[in-house]
Structures are given as C-alpha cells and as structure tokens.
LOBAMI-597017 format. One record per residue (C-alpha): x, y, z; residue number from 1; residue in three letters. Coordinates in nm, 3 decimals. Example, Ala and Ser with C-alpha at 12.3 -4.5 7.8 and 13.67 -1.06 7.14 Angstrom:
<nodes>
(node (1.230 -0.450 0.780) 1 ALA) (node (1.367 -0.106 0.714) 2 SER) 
</nodes>
This chain:
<nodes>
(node (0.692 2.585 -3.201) 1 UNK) (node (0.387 2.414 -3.314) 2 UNK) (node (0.269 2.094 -3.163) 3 UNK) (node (0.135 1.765 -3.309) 4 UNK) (node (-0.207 1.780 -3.280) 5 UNK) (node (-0.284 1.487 -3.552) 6 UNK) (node (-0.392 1.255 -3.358) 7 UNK) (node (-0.488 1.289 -2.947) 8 UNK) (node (-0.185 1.206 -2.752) 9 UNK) (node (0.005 1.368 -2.486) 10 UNK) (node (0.386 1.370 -2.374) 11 UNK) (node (0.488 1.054 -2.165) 12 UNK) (node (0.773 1.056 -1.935) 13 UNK) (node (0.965 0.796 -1.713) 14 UNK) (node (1.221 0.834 -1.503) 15 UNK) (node (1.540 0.579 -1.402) 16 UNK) (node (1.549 0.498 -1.027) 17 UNK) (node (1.933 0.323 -1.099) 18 UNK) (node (2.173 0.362 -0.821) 19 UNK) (node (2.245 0.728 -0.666) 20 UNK) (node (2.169 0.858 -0.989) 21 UNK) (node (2.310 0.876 -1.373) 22 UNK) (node (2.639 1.010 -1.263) 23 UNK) (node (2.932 0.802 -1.223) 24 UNK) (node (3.018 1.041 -0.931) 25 UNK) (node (2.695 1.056 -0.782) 26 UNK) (node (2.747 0.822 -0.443) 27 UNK) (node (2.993 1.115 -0.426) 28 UNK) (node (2.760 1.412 -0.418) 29 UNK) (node (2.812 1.702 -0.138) 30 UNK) (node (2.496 1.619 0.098) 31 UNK) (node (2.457 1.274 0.014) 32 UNK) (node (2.494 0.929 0.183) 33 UNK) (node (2.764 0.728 -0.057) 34 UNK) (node (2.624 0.396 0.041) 35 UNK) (node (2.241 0.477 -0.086) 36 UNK) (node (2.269 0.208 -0.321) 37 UNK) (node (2.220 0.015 -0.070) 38 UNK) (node (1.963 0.116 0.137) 39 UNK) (node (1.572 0.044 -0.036) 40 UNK) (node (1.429 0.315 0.123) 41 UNK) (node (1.581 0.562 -0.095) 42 UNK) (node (1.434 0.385 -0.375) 43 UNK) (node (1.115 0.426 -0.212) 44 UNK) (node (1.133 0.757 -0.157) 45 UNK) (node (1.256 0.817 -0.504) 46 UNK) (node (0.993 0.654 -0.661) 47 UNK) (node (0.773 0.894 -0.378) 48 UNK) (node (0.960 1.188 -0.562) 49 UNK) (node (0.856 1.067 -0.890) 50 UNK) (node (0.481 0.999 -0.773) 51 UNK) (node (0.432 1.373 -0.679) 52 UNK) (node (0.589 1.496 -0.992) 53 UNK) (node (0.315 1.265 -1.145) 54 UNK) (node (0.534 1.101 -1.350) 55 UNK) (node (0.424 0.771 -1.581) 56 UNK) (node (0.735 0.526 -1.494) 57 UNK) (node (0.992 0.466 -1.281) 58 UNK) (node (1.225 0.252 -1.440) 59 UNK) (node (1.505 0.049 -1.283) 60 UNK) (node (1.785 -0.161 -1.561) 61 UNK) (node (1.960 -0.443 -1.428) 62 UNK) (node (2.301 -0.605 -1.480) 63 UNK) (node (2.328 -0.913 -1.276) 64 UNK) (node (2.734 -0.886 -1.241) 65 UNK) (node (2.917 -0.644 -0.996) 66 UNK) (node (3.081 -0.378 -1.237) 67 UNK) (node (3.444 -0.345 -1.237) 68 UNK) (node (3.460 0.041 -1.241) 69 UNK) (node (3.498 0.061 -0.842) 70 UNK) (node (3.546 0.427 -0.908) 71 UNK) (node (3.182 0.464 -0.982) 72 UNK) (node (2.830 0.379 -0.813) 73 UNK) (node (2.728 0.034 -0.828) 74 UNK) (node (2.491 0.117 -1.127) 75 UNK) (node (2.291 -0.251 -1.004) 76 UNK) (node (2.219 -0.398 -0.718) 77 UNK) (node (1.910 -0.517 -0.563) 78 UNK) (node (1.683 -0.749 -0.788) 79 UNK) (node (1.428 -0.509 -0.969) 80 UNK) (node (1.155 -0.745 -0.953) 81 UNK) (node (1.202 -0.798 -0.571) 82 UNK) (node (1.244 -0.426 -0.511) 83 UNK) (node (0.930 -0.293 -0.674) 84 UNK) (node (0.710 -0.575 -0.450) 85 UNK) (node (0.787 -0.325 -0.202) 86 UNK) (node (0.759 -0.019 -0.393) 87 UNK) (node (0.438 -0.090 -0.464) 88 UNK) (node (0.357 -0.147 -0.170) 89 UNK) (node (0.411 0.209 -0.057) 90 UNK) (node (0.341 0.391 -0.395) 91 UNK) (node (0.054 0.389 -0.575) 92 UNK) (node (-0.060 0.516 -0.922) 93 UNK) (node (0.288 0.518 -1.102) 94 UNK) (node (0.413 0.196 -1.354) 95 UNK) (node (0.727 0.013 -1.247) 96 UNK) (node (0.922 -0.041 -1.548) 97 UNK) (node (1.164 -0.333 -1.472) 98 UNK) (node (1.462 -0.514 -1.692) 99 UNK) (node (1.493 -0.890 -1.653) 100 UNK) (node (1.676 -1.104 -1.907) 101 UNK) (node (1.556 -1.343 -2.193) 102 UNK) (node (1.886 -1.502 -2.164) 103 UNK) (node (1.928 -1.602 -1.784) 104 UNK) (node (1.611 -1.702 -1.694) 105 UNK) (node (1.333 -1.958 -1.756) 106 UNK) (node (1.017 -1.810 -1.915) 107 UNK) (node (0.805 -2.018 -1.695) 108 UNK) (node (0.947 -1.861 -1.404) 109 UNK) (node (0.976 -1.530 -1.493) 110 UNK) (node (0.624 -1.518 -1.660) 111 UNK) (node (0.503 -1.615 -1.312) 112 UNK) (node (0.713 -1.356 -1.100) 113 UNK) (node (0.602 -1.079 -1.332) 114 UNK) (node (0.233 -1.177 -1.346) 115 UNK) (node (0.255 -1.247 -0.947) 116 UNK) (node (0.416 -0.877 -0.929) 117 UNK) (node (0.133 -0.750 -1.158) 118 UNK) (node (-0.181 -0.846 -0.946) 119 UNK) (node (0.006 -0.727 -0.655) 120 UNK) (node (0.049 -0.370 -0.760) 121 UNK) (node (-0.306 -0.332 -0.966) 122 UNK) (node (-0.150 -0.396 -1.343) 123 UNK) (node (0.141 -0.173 -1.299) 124 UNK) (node (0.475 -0.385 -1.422) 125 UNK) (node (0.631 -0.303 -1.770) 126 UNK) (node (0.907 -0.572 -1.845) 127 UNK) (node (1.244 -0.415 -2.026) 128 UNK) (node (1.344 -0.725 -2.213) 129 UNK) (node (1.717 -0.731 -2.236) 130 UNK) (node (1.888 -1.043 -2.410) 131 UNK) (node (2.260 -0.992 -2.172) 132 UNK) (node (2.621 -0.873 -2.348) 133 UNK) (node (2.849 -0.887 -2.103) 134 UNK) (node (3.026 -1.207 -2.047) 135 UNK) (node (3.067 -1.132 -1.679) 136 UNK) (node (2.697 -1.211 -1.636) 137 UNK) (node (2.744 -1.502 -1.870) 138 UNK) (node (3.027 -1.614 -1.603) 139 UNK) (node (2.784 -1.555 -1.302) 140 UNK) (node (2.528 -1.887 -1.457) 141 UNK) (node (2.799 -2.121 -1.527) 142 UNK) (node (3.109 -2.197 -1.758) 143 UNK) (node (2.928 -2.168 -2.042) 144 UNK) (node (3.047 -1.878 -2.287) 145 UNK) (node (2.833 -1.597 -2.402) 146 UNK) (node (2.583 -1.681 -2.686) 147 UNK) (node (2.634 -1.483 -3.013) 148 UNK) (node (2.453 -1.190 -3.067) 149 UNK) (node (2.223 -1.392 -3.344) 150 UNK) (node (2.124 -1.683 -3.071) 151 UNK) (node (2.060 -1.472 -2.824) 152 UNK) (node (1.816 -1.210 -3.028) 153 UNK) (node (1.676 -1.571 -3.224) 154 UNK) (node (1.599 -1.686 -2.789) 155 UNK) (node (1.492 -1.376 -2.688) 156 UNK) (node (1.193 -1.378 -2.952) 157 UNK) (node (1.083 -1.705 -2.849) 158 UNK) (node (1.117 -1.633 -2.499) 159 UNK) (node (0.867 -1.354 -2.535) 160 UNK) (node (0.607 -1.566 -2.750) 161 UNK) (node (0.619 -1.818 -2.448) 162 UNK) (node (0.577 -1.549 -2.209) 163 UNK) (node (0.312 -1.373 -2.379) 164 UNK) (node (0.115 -1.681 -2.414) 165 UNK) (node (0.131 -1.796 -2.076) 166 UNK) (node (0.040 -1.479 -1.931) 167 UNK) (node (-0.312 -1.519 -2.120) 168 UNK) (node (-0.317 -1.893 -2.081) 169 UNK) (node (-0.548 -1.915 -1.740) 170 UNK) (node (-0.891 -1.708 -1.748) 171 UNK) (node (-1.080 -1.656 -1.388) 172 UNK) (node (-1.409 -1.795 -1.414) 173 UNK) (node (-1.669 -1.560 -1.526) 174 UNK) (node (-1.971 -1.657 -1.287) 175 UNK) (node (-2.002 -1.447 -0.973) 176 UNK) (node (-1.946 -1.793 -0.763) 177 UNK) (node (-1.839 -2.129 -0.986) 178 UNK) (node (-2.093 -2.381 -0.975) 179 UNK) (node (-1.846 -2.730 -0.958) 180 UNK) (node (-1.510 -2.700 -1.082) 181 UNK) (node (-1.292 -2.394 -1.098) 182 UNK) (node (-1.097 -2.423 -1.440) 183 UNK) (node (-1.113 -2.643 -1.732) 184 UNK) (node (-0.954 -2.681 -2.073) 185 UNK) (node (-1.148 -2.375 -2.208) 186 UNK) (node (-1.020 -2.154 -1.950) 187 UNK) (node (-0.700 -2.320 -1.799) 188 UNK) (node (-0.528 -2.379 -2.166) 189 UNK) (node (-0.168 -2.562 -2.232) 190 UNK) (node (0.026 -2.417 -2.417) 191 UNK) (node (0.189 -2.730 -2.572) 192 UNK) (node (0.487 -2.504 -2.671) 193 UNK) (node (0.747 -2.684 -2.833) 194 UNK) (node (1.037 -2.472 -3.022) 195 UNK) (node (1.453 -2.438 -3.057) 196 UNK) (node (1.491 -2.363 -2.699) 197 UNK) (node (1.202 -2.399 -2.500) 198 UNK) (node (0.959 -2.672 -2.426) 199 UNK) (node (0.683 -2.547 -2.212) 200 UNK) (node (0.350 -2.680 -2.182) 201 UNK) (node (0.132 -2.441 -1.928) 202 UNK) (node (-0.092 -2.326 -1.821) 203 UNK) (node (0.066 -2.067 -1.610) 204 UNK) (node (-0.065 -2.131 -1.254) 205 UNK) (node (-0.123 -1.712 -1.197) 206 UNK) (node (-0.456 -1.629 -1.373) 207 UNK) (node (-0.442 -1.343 -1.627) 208 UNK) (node (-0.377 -1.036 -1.489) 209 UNK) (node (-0.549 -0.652 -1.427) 210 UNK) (node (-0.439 -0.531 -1.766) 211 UNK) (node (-0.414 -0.839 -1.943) 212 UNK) (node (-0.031 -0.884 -1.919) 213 UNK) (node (0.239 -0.657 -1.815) 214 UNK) (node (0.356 -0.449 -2.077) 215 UNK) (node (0.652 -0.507 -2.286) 216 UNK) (node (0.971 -0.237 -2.346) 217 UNK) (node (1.240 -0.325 -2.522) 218 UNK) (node (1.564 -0.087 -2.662) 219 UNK) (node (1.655 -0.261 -3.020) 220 UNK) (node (1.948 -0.104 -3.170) 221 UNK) (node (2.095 -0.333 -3.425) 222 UNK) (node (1.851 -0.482 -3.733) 223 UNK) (node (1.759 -0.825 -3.509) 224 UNK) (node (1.679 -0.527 -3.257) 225 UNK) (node (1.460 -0.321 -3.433) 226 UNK) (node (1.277 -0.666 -3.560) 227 UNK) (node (1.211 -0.785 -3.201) 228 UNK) (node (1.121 -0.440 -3.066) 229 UNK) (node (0.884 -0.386 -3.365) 230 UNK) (node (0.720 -0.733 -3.324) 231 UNK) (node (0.670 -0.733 -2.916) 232 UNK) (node (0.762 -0.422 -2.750) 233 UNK) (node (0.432 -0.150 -2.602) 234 UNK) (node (0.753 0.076 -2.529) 235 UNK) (node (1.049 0.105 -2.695) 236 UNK) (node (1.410 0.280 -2.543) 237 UNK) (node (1.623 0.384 -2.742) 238 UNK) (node (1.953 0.570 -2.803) 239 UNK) (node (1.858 0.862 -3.022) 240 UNK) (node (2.101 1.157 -3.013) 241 UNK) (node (1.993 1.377 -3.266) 242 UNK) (node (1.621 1.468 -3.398) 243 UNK) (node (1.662 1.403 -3.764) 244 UNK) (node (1.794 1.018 -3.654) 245 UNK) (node (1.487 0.986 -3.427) 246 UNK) (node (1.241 1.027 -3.731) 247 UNK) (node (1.468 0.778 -3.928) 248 UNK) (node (1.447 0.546 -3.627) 249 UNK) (node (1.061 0.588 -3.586) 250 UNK) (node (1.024 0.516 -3.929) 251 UNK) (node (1.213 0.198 -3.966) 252 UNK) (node (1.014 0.082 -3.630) 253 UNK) (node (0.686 0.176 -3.770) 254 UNK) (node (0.810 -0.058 -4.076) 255 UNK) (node (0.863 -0.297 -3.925) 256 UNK) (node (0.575 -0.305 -3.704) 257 UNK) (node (0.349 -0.315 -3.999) 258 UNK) (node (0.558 -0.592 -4.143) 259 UNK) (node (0.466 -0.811 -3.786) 260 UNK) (node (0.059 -0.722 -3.800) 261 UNK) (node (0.087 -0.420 -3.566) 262 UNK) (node (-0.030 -0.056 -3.589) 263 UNK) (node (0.265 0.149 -3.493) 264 UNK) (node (0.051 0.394 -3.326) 265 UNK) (node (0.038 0.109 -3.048) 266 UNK) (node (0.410 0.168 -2.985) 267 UNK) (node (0.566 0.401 -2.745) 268 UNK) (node (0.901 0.552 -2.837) 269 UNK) (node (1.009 0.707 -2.519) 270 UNK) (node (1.444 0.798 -2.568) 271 UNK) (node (1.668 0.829 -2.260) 272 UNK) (node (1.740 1.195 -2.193) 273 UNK) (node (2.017 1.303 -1.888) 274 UNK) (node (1.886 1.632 -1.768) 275 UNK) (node (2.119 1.874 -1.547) 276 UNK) (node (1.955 2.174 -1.439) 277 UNK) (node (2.109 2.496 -1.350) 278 UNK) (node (1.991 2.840 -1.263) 279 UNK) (node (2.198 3.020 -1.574) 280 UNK) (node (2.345 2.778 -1.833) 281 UNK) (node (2.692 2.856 -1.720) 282 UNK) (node (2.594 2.695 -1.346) 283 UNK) (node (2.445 2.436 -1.551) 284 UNK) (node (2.780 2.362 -1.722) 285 UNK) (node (2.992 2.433 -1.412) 286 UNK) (node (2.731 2.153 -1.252) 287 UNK) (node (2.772 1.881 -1.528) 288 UNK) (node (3.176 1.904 -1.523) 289 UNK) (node (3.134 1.925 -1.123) 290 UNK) (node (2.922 1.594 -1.127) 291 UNK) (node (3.207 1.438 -1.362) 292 UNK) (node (3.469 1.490 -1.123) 293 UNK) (node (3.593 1.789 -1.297) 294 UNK) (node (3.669 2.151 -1.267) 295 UNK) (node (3.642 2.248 -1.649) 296 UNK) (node (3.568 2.131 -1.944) 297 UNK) (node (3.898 1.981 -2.020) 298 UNK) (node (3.820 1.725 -1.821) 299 UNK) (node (3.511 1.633 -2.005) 300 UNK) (node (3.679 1.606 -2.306) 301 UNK) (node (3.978 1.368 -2.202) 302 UNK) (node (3.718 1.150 -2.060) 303 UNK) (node (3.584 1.133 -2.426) 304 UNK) (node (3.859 1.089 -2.545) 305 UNK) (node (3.904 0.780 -2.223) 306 UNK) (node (3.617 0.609 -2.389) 307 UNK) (node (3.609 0.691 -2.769) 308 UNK) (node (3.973 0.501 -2.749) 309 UNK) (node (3.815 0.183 -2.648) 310 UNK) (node (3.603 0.219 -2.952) 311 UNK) (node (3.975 0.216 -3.127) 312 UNK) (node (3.922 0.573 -3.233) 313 UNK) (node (4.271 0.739 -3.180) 314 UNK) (node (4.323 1.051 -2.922) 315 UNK) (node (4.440 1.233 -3.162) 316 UNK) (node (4.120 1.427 -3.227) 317 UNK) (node (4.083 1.789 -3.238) 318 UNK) (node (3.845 1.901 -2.980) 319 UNK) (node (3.731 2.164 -3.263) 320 UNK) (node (3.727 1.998 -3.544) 321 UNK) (node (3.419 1.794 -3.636) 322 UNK) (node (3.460 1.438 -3.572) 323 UNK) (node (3.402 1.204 -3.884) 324 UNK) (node (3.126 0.959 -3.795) 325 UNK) (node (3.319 0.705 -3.993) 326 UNK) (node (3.529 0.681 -3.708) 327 UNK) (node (3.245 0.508 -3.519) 328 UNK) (node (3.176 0.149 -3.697) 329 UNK) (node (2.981 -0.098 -3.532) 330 UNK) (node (2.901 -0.447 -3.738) 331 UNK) (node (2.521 -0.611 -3.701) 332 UNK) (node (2.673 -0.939 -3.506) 333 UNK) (node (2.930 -0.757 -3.249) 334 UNK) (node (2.844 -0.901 -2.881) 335 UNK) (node (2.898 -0.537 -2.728) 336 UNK) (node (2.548 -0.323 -2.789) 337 UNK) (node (2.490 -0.111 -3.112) 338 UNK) (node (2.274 0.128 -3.008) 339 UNK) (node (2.541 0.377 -2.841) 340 UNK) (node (2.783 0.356 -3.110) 341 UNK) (node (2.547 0.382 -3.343) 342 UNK) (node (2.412 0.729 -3.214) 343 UNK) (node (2.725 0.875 -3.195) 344 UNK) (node (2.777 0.780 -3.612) 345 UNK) (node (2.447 0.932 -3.588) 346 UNK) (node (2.510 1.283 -3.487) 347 UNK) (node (2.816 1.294 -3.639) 348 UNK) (node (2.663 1.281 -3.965) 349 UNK) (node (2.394 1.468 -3.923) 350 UNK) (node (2.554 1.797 -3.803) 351 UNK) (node (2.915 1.875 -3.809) 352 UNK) (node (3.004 1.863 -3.459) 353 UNK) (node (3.292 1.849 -3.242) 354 UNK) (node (3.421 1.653 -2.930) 355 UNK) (node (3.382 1.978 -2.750) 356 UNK) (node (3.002 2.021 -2.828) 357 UNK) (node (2.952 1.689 -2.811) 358 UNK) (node (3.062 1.596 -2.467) 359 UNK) (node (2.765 1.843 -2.365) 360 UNK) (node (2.489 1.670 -2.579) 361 UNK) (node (2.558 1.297 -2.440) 362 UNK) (node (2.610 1.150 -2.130) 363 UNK) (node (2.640 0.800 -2.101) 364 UNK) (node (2.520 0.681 -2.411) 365 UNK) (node (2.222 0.935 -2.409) 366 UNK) (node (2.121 1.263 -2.508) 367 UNK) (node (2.231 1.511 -2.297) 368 UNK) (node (2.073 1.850 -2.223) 369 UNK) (node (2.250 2.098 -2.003) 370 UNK) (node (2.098 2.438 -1.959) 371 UNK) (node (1.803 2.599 -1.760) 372 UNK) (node (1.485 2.454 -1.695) 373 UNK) (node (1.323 2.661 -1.992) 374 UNK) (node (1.606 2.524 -2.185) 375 UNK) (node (1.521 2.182 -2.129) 376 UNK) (node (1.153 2.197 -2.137) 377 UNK) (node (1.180 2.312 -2.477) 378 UNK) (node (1.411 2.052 -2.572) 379 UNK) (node (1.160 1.800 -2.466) 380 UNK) (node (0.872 1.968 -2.628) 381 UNK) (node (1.029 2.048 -2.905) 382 UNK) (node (1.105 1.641 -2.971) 383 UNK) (node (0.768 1.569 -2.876) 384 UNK) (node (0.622 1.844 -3.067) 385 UNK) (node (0.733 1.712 -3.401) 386 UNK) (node (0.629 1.405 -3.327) 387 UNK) (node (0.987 1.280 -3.328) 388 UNK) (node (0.893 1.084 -3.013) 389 UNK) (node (0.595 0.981 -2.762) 390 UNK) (node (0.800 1.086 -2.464) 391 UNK) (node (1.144 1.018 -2.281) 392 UNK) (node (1.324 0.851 -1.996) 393 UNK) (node (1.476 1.110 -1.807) 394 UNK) (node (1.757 1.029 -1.663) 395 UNK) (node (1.846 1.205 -1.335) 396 UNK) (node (2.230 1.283 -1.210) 397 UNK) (node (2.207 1.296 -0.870) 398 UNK) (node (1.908 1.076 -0.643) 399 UNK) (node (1.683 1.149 -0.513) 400 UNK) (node (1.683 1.510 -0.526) 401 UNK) (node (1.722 1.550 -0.845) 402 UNK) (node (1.355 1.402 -0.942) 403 UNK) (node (1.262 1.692 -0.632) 404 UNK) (node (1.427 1.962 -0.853) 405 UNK) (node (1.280 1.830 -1.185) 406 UNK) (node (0.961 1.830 -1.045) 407 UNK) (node (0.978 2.204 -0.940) 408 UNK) (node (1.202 2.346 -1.205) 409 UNK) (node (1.057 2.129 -1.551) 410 UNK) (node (0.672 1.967 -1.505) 411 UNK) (node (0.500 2.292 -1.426) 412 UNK) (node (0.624 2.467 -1.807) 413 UNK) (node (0.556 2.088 -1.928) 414 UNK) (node (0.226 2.138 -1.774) 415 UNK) (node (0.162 2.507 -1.859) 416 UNK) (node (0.247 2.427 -2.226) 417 UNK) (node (-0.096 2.148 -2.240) 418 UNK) (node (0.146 1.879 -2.287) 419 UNK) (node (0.191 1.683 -1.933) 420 UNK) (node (-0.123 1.610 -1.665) 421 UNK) (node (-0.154 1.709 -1.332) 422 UNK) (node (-0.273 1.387 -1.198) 423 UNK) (node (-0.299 1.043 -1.259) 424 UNK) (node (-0.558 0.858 -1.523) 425 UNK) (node (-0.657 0.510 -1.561) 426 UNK) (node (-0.631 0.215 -1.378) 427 UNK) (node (-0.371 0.063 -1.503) 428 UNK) (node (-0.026 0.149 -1.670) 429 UNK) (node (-0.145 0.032 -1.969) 430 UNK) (node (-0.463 0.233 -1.998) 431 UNK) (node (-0.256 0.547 -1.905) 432 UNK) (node (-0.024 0.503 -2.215) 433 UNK) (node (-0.314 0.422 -2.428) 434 UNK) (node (-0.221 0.080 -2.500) 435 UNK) (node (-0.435 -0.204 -2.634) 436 UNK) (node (-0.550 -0.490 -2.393) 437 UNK) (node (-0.376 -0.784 -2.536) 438 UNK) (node (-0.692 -1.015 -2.439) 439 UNK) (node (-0.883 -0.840 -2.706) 440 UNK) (node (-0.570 -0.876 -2.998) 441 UNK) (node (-0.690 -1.120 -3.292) 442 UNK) (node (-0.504 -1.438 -3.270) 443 UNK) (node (-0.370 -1.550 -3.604) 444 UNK) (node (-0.692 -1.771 -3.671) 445 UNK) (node (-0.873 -1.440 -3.629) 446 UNK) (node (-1.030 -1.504 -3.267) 447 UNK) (node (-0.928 -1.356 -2.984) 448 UNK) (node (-0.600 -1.417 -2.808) 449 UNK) (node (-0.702 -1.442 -2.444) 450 UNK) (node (-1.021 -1.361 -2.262) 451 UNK) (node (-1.365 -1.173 -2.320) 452 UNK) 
</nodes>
C-alpha cells in the first residue's frame, strides 16, 4: 500500500471512554465488575490506558436520559464535563473530547464550564456538539415537545457563533503587572449578541483560554449536518462504512467548508471504528458473537434482522443475498439521526453485500473490523493511507482492557509503519492536531478575531 505523503500529516486516533465499553454485553464480561459504569475510577484508569498507548483523545458522548434497553450497559451516566475535571486532574498530555448539547443548555453557561474546564487541564477540551433526538431527553427539561430537526440544526448554529465569540471575548492584559485597571472595552468586549434564540451580551467572565478556545467536533450526517460541521467543526465524526463513501463524504465537507471561508485542510475527519481483536480471525469472530451474547453467527444475524425491522425493512431477507440499499430510506427532516441509516444505504450500494457479511463490518452504527491485529492495522492504514480520512475513533468492546490489548496488539505496527508517534507533541490538543489558533482567524472585517 502506498501512503499519502502530499502534504505532512500523520494518523490521528481517539478512543471512546463510554460505559464498560461498545458492547451492549460488556457490564457482562467474564472478569469484569458489572457496575463499572458507575465507579469514576475506571474512567480514570481508562483514560490511564489510553495515555500509555499515547493516544490523541479520549472521547466520552452523552445522552442525558436513562436508556430503556435495561438489558444493556448504561451507555451514559456521569456528566462528561464534570468527569474529565477529574481526569485531568490525574492524566496529563491526552485531549478530552466531550459531547454537551446545543439544545439543553444556555451558551453562556456552557461557554463558561468549557472554558473553566480548559484552563484547568492546559487547553485540552474538544466540545462534540450534539443538537439532542430523542424525546426522552426533551421530556427530562420540561413538557415541551422535541424541536424539529430544522430548529434545532437552525439553534445549534447560533449557539456555536455565541459560544465561539464569547470564548475570545475577554483578553488577559498584556503587561507583565497592569498599571490601574485590569480590563477595559478593548480587552473585556460585549458581545451585544442579539439573534432568533439567543440574546447574550458578554463578555464571558473566564479570560480566553491556553489554545484560544476549545476545539469544536461535530458528526453531521444529514445536509443541515454537513453545513454546520463544515462551517464550525476542527473535528468531524462521522458514520462512514465503506471507503469509496468516505471520499464522497470528505468531498462534500471540503465543499462546503470552502463555501463558509475555511480551508478544509483545517478539518479533521476522524470515523468511529469498533475494533475486536483476536489471535486467528476465527477467535476473533468466535469473540465478537461471544460479546453479543451469542454462540454463532445466527445470532448476529437475527439481531440484524431485530433492528433493520424497526427501520420497517421486513425479516424476510436472505442472509445471502445482497441487501438492496433502497431498503434503507431516510428523509433530510426525520427527528431520528441520518447518519447510521445513511451508511448502511451506503455500503449497500457500493458493494453487493449481504446481511451475513455485513453484520461483521458494523457494529452499532460503525464500521466494524474483526480479525487479527495485522488485520486491523491495515484496515486503518489502509483508510488513512488513501487519504480517505485523518484518523478514527476507535471504539473499544470491552473497558478497560481492551484499550490495554489495543495498545499491545495495534500501536506498535501503527508505529512501525511511520504513521503513529511514540510520545506526545505540543502543548495543547490543538497544536497536536495541527489546528489553527482561532485568535489569529480574520474576522469578517479582515482583522483579527480575538487576541495578538
């Protein structure tokens, strides 16, 4: 395989810290404690794990509504923001990528939290901007209903303009020791933001921050998605099962970037990828239908079958005959997300595949690779390679040990092939993925948007 040397970059990585792991069975693991979930030090020493196999991220989603699948692990509980206060606490080096939404909160408030959270850790917070589907959340902040999809996407955008310029509204004074005062209106600025759902005036009362602001991830899917991600988003998540719909997606991002003023190359496309390891790929397939709940692969397939029928798609499916991707619609203004069922139309028209392939290339929404840790190092080099993507957020089955067992089985050929460091670089998360410092962007009159 030959690598993309165009331009000098190297392979990113992240890695979800949700729960006891990816796997709806994972609380359930031989040699684990079911009730992890709740305990924060095994977040801590998760995000430990992650530290020593150097990677970038950890990442933690959020869902601010007890799921109703008591089956599985609680995939959310404790508040990411408060959680990684601690984490940072104890780990250094390592970004903490953390999802709050545009849609139940303030932007005052959270701008202040975030910035608060970024000082404390040395300019280390990425902020996954989510904009809420399920109506249980919407139930958990009163009786009103869930917004559309449109006024939700139409807040979120504003949201993050408010944010942004808060974050860069208060400058520390630039003498060694101030002579009189310690602010004025040059470097404390309002805001005076006044729009179709926010009126904010500012300053923000936390000065700007170690790497300007945090930085900004978002996972568009649907057209409003791909607009907001392209205008704000540093890092961008997405559900991208197959290669070929990757480039497409990169493309239309890159578009649309350029459309908003920004140089794509600024933008960090970084998929989810579920990664089970296994000594021979049979072990590795025994493992994934273990980890299911399952003692063969018929039982991965009727739980496709389980959850392809609440996507109205009949039963009646041959597991070896290749599924039409017709069979997975989706419209632009449906409340429930786009992005999975769009990846599934995805693959499905891209190679002719079956239910029984395709239950071992995705795994809760995201690509799925299953095999030995040669197999999945070249998977992710391969991706990367091509330039189909900047990196990926692995997603581990079983926590913690799993990170332990990525680390020993999948950096070092990561490593060995020039793509992944040994150690950490830069100050700041943003420096390490080669990101712009947002005081130095031109504002639209040309000057610059923050501080010197």
């Amino acid at each position: 395989m030959v690598l993309d040397r165009s331009r000098d970059r190297r392979l990113f990585l992240s890695v979800a810290l949700n729960s006891t792991g990816s796997a709806g069975r994972s609380w359930a693991w031989p040699g684990t404690e079911w009730g992890r979930f709740g305990n924060w030090e095994h977040y801590v020493r998760s995000a430990q794990l992650a530290h020593e196999g150097v990677f970038d991220i950890v990442f933690v989603s959020d869902h601010p509504a007890l799921q109703r699948d008591n089956r599985s692990r609680p995939l959310h509980s404790f508040d990411p923001t408060v959680l990684f206060a601690a984490i940072a606490a104890a780990v250094p080096d390592i970004g903490f990528l953390l999802t709050a939404s545009s849609s139940y909160n303030s932007p005052y408030n959270l701008a202040r939290r975030l910035a608060t959270l970024d000082h404390i850790s040395g300019g280390r917070v990425i902020w996954n901007v989510v904009s809420s589907f399920n109506p249980d959340i919407a139930a958990n902040f009163g009786d009103a209903p869930l917004p559309p999809r449109a006024d939700r996407y139409r807040r979120a955008d504003e949201f993050l303009d408010v944010v942004k310029q808060l974050w860069l509204s208060w400058d520390p004074p630039n003498d060694a020791t101030p002579t009189d005062t310690l602010w004025d209106e040059t470097t404390a600025r309002r805001i005076d933001h006044h729009g179709e759902f926010f009126d904010v005036a500012g300053p923000l009362n936390v000065p700007i921050g170690p790497q300007g602001h945090p930085v900004i991830a978002q996972a568009g899917a649907s057209q409003a998605g791909v607009d907001l991600a392209a205008k704000h988003a540093d890092i961008v998540y997405a559900s991208l099962l197959h290669k070929d719909a990757a480039f497409e997606y990169k493309a239309q991002l890159s578009n649309r970037a350029r459309a908003h003023g920004r140089n794509p190359d600024e933008i960090r496309l970084m998929p989810g990828l579920v990664v089970i390891l296994g000594e021979t790929r049979e072990q590795a397939y025994r493992k994934h239908e273990a980890l299911h709940g399952h003692d063969n692969e018929d039982g991965l397939l009727a739980d496709f079958f389980r959850r392809t029928a609440v996507l109205d798609i009949t039963d009646n499916l041959d597991p070896d005959k290749p599924i039409d991707p017709d069979l997975f619609g989706y419209t632009e203004d449906q409340s429930a997300p786009v992005g999975f069922v769009r990846s599934f139309a995805e693959i499905a028209a891209a190679e002719p595949i079956t239910p029984r392939q395709l239950v071992r290339r995705v795994d809760g929404g995201h690509r799925l690779v299953v095999g030995t840790p040669a197999d999945v190092a070249d998977s992710i080099l391969q991706w990367w390679g091509e330039g189909a993507v900047d990196g990926f957020n692995i997603h581990i089955p079983v926590l913690p040990d799993g990170i332990a067992e990525f680390n020993r089985e999948v950096i070092p050929l990561l490593q060995a092939a020039g793509a992944y460091p040994t150690g950490y670089d830069g100050s700041t998360i943003r420096e390490r993925l080669g990101l712009p410092d947002p005081r130095h962007a031109p504002a639209a009159d040309g000057s610059a948007s923050g501080a010197a």
